[in-house]
C-alpha positions in Angstrom: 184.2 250.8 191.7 184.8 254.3 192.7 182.4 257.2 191.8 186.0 258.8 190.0 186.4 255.2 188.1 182.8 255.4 186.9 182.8 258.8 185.2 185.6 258.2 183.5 183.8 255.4 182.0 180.9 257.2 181.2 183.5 259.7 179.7 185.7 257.1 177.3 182.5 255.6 176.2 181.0 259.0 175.3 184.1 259.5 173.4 183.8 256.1 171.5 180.1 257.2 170.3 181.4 260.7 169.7 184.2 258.7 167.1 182.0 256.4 165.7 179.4 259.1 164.8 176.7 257.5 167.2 176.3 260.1 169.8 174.6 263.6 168.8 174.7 266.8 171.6 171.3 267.4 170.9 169.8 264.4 171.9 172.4 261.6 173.5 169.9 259.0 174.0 168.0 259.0 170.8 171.3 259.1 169.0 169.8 256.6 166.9 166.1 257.5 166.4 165.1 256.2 169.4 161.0 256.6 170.1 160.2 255.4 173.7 157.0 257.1 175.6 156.4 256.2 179.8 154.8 253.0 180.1 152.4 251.5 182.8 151.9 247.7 183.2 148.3 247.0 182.8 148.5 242.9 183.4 150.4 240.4 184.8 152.1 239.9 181.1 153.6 243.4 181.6 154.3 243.1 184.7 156.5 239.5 184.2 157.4 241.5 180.9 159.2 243.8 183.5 161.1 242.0 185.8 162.3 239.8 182.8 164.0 243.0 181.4 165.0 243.4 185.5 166.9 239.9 185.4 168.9 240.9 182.5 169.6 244.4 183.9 170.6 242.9 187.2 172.7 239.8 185.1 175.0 242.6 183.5 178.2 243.9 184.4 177.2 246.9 185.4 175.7 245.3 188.6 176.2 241.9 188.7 179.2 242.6 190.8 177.9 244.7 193.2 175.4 244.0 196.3 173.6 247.3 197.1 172.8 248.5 193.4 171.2 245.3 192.9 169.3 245.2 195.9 168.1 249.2 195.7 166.5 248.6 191.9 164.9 245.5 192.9 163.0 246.7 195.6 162.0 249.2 193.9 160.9 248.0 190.8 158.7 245.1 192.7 157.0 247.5 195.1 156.2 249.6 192.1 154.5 246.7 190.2 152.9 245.3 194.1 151.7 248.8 194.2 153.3 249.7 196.9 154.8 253.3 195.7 154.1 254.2 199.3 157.5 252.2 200.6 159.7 253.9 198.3 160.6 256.6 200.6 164.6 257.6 201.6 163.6 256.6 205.3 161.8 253.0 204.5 164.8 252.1 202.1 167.2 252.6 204.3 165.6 250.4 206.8 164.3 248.0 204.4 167.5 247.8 202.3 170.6 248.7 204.3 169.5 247.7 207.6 169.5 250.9 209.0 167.8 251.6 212.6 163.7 253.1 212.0 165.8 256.0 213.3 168.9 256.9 211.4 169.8 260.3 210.6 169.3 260.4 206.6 170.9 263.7 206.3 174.3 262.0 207.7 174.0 258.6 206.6 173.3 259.3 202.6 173.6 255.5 201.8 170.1 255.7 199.9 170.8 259.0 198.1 174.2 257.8 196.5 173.1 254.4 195.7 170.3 255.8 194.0 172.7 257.9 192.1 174.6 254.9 191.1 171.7 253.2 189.8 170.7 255.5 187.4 173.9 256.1 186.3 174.5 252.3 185.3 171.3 251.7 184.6 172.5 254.5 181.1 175.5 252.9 180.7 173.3 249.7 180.8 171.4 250.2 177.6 173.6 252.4 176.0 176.0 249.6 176.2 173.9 246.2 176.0 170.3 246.9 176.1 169.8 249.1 173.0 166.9 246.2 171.5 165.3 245.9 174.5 161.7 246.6 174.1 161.4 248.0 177.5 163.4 250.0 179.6 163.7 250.8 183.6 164.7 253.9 184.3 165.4 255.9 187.5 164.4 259.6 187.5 166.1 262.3 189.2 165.0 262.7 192.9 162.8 260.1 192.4 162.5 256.3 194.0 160.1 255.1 192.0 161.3 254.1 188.5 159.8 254.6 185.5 159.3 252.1 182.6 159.7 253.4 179.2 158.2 250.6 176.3 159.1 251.5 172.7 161.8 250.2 169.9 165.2 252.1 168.1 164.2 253.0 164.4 167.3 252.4 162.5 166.8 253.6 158.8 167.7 249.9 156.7 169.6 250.7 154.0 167.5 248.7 150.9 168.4 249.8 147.0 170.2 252.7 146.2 167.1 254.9 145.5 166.6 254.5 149.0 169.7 255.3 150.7 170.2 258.5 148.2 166.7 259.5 150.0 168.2 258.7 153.3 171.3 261.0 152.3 169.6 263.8 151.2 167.4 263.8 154.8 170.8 263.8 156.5 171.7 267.1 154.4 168.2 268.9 154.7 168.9 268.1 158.3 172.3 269.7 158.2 170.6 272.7 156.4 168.3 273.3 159.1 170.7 272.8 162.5 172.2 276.5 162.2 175.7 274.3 161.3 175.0 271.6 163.4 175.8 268.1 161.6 174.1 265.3 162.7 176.4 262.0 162.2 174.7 259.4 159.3 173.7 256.7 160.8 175.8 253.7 160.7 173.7 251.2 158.8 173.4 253.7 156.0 177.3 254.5 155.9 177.6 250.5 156.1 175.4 250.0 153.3 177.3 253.0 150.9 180.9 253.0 151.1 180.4 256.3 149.2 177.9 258.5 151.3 180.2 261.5 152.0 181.2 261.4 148.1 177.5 261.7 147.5 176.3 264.0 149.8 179.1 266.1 148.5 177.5 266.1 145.1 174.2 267.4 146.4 175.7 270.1 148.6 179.3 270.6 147.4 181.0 273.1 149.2 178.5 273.9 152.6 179.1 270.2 153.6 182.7 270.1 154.9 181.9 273.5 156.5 178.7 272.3 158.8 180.9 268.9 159.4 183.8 270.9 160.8 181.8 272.7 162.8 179.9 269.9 164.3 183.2 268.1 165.4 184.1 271.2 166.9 181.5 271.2 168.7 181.8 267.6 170.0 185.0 268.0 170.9 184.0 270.9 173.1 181.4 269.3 174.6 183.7 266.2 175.2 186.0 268.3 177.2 183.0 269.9 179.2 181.6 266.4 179.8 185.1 265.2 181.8 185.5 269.0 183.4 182.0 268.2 185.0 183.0 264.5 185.8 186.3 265.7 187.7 184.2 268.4 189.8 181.7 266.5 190.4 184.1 263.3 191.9 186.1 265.9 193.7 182.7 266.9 195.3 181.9 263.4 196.4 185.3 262.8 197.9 185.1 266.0 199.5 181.7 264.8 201.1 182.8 261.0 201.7 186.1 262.7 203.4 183.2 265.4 205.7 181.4 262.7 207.1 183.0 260.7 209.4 180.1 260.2 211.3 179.4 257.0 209.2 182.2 255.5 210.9 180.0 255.7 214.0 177.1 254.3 212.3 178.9 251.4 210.9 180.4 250.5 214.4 177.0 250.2 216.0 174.7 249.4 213.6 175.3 245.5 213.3 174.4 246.0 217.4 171.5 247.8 217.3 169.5 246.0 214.6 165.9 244.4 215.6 167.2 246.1 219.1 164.4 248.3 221.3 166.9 248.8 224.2 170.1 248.0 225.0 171.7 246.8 228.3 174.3 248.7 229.9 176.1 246.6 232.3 178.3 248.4 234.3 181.1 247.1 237.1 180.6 248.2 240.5 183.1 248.7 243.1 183.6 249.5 246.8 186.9 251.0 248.6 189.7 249.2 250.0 192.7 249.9 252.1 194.8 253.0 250.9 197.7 250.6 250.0 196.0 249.4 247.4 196.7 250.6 243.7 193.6 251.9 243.0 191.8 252.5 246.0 189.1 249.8 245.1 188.2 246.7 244.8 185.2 245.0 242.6 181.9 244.5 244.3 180.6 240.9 244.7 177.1 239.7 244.6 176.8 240.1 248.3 177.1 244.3 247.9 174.1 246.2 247.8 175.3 249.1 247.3 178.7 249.1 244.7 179.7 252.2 243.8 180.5 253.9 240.2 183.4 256.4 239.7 183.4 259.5 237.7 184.8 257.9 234.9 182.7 254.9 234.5 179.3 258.0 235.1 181.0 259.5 232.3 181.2 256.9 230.1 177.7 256.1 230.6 176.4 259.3 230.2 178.2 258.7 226.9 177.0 255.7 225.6 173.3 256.3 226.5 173.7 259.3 224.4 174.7 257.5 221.9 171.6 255.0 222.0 169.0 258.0 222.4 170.8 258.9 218.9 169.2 256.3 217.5 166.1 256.1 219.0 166.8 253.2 221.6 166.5 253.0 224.8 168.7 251.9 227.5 169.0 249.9 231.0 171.6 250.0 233.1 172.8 247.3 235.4 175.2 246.7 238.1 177.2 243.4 236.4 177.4 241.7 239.9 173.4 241.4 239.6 173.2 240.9 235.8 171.6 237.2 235.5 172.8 235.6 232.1 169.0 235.1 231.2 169.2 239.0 231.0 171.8 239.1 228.6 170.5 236.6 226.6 167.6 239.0 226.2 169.3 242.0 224.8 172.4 243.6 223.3 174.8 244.3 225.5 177.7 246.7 226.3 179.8 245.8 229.0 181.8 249.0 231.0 184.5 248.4 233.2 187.8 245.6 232.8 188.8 243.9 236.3 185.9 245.5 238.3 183.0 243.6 235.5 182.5 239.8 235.9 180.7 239.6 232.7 184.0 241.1 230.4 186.1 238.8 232.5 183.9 235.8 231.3 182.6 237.0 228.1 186.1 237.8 226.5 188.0 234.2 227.9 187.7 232.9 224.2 188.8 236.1 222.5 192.2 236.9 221.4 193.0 240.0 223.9 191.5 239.2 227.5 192.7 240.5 230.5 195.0 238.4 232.9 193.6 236.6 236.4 194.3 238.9 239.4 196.4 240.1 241.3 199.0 240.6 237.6 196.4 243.3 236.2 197.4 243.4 232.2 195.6 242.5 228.6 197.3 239.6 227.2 197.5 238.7 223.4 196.4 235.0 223.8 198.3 233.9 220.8 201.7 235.7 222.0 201.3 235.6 225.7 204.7 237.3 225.9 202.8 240.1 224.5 201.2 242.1 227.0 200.1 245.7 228.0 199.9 246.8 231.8 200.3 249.8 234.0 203.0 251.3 235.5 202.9 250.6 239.0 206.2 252.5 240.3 203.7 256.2 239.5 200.6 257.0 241.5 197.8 256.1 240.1 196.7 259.4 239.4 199.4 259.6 237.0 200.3 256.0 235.5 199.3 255.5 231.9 196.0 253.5 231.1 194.9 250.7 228.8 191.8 249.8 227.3 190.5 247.2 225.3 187.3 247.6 222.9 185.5 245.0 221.5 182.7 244.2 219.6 181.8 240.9 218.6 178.4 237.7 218.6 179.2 235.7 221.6 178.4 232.6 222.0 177.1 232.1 225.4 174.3 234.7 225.1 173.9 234.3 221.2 173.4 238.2 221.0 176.0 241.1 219.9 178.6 242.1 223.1 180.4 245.2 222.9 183.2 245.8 225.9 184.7 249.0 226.5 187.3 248.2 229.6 190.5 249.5 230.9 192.8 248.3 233.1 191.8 251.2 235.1 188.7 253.4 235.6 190.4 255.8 233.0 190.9 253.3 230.2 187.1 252.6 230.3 186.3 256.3 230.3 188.8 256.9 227.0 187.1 254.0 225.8 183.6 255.1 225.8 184.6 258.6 224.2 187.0 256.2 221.7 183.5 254.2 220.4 181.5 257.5 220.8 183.7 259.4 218.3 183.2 260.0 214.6 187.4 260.8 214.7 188.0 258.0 216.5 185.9 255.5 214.9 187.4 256.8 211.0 190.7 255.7 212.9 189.5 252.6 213.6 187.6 251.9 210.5 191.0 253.1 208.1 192.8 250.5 210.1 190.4 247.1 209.6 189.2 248.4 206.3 186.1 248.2 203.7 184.1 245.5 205.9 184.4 247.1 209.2 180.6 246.5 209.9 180.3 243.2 209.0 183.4 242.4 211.4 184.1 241.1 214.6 187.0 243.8 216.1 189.4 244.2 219.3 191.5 246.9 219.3 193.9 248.1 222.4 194.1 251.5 223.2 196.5 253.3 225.1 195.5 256.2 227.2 197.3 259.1 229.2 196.4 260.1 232.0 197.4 263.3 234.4 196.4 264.4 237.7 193.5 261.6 237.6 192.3 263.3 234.2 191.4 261.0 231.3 193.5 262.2 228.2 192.9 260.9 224.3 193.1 257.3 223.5 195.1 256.2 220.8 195.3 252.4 219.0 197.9 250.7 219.7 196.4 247.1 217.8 193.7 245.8 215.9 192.0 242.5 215.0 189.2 242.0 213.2 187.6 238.5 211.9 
């Protein structure tokens, strides 16, 4: 449910309440004579007394559909009866709830901030809508993690004989008397029990009556317009921030790979030259090198990527992929640099859909369309002829740990690659394209990439599949 979606709710119910007489601007949620006071659990009664009221909280609509507000008011509420009040910290929720790295920038990723909000916003739409009876309540104060529990009951004035409700009558009017022209609404078991009410209030107070009434729905009605006027700025603001922070994008791509992870493994393809007739100068190291080489484009996209980890607080090793045991892979989470020139990518990506084709045809191959392929154009030099890349992120099975390959046909592609998955531009592309559960995915996308005078240009997507 959107955040626009939502107010609008709150609005048309507001509205309802306004109608029916139940809501009063002075005091919206003691509309009906509501008496509640902060309340601490002093035994395990109160405390089983609490997450009872949690269960039904958590069993409404209002989150019963969802899987982060449930999550965020649960923890809370059970450290806060463990004791615990220590652990509800932005930081620690974010870790403990979303699975963010100890690390994570809060002021960029906001997940614990706007959930929050969301809680406390159904949690009022909660009991205004089913739990008025409930005997206690779980509220979530503003700027606050640590809910509060509110115990008291709703006084509703029962009407009994007519002596009484003509006493509840003429409170409503001393009431009206004394609001500067400010009606309150008669409550609804009163107007239930009289079909007459306004007729007799009219014969206490015949002419002032209609008067302070007129004014009072004046005043509703203004303060229902200000009510959605607030609601439309205030959504506008949230898209506006949603729409400001693409860096999320980034976040979501690598978070699912850096979970649990202390350091990542950076396993690189090494190369040494060749014969000046071939396309690209190079061929790929073998085991018995000591000494590959890297090119300025595969340095750059390290330097890239290990940024990236230092980001969030992890730590990186980097490995030439000719002497990259599989034990060592097995070990850590891994991101694989380099296409034809990288035995591991080779290997890793045989069972995926895109893989790159057996040498000497250089190309990436859609396995399910083989007639479907993407390769460079060897009729231009090198140093001009257009690149491709494939990026992937996926669990493999052979090393039972999260692989991510950033490869191009050519040293280039794996360069535009790196920036591609470094990106907070790029990865908003990327993320528009698969959708809502773009971190919970497996994804390969195949990028295309210019190239002039040797120079790396911007990537762009040419396909995407996630699963």
């Amino acid at each position: 449910m959107s955040v626009l979606t939502l107010f609008f709710l709150v609005v048309t119910n507001m509205l309802a309440r306004l109608k029916s007489g139940e809501y009063h601007p002075k005091n919206q949620m003691n509309s009906s004579g509501e008496s509640r006071e902060a309340w601490h659990p002093r035994n395990r009664q109160d405390c089983d007394a609490i997450l009872r009221e949690l269960h039904e909280v958590l069993a409404s609509p209002h989150f019963c559909n969802s899987k982060r507000y449930p999550a965020l008011l649960q923890y809370i509420v059970e450290n806060t009866l463990a004791g615990k009040s220590e652990l509800l910290k932005e930081r620690t929720i974010g870790v403990e709830v979303f699975d963010r790295p100890p690390t994570y920038d809060t002021s960029a990723d906001t997940v614990v901030r706007y959930t929050a909000g969301e809680v406390r916003k159904r949690l009022l739409l909660y009991y205004s809508d089913f739990g008025r009876n409930s005997s206690i309540r779980i509220s979530l104060p503003a700027g606050s993690y640590i809910p509060e529990f509110l115990h008291g009951h709703d006084h509703h004035e029962e009407a009994g004989n007519g002596a009484s409700s003509q006493s509840a009558h003429t409170r409503a009017v001393d009431g009206l008397l004394q609001t500067d022209g400010e009606a309150p609404e008669p409550e609804s078991s009163v107007a239930s029990s009289n079909t007459n009410s306004l007729t007799d209030i009219a014969g206490i107070v015949p002419r002032p009556f209609s008067r302070f009434r007129g004014l009072a729905a004046k005043r509703r009605t203004w303060l229902a317009v200000a009510v959605i006027l607030v609601a439309l700025v205030v959504a506008g603001i949230q898209w506006r921030s949603s729409a400001v922070r693409p860096q999320a994008a980034v976040d979501d791509f690598w978070g699912p790979v850096l979970q649990g992870q202390h350091t990542v493994l950076i396993c690189a393809g090494g190369v040494v030259f060749q014969q000046q007739n071939n396309f690209s100068g190079v061929i790929t190291a073998g085991k018995d090198i000591e000494y590959p080489f890297v090119s300025m484009q595969i340095a750059s996209a390290i330097t890239q990527i290990s940024g990236v980890m230092e980001h969030y607080g992890v730590t990186t090793e980097l490995h030439s992929s000719p002497s990259t045991p599989l034990t060592v892979l097995r070990e850590h989470t891994a991101v694989l640099l380099g296409g034809y020139n990288n035995q591991w990518t080779m290997r890793l990506l045989q069972p995926q859909r895109y893989q790159f084709t057996p040498e000497p045809v250089e190309s990436i191959v859609d396995r399910t369309q083989p007639q479907v392929h993407w390769e460079r154009d060897h009729s231009q030099p090198y140093s001009s002829a257009d690149d491709y890349a494939l990026l992937a992120r996926f669990r493999d099975a052979t090393t039972d740990s999260w692989v991510v390959v950033l490869a191009g046909l050519g040293r280039n592609g794996t360069e535009a690659a790196a920036q591609f998955a470094t990106s907070p531009h790029y990865m908003q592309l990327l993320r528009d394209k698969i959708g809502r559960d773009f971190s919970n995915q497996n994804i390969e996308a195949i990028l295309k990439v210019d190239v002039i005078d040797g120079k790396t240009g911007a990537p762009s997507i040419l396909t995407v599949y996630s699963w």
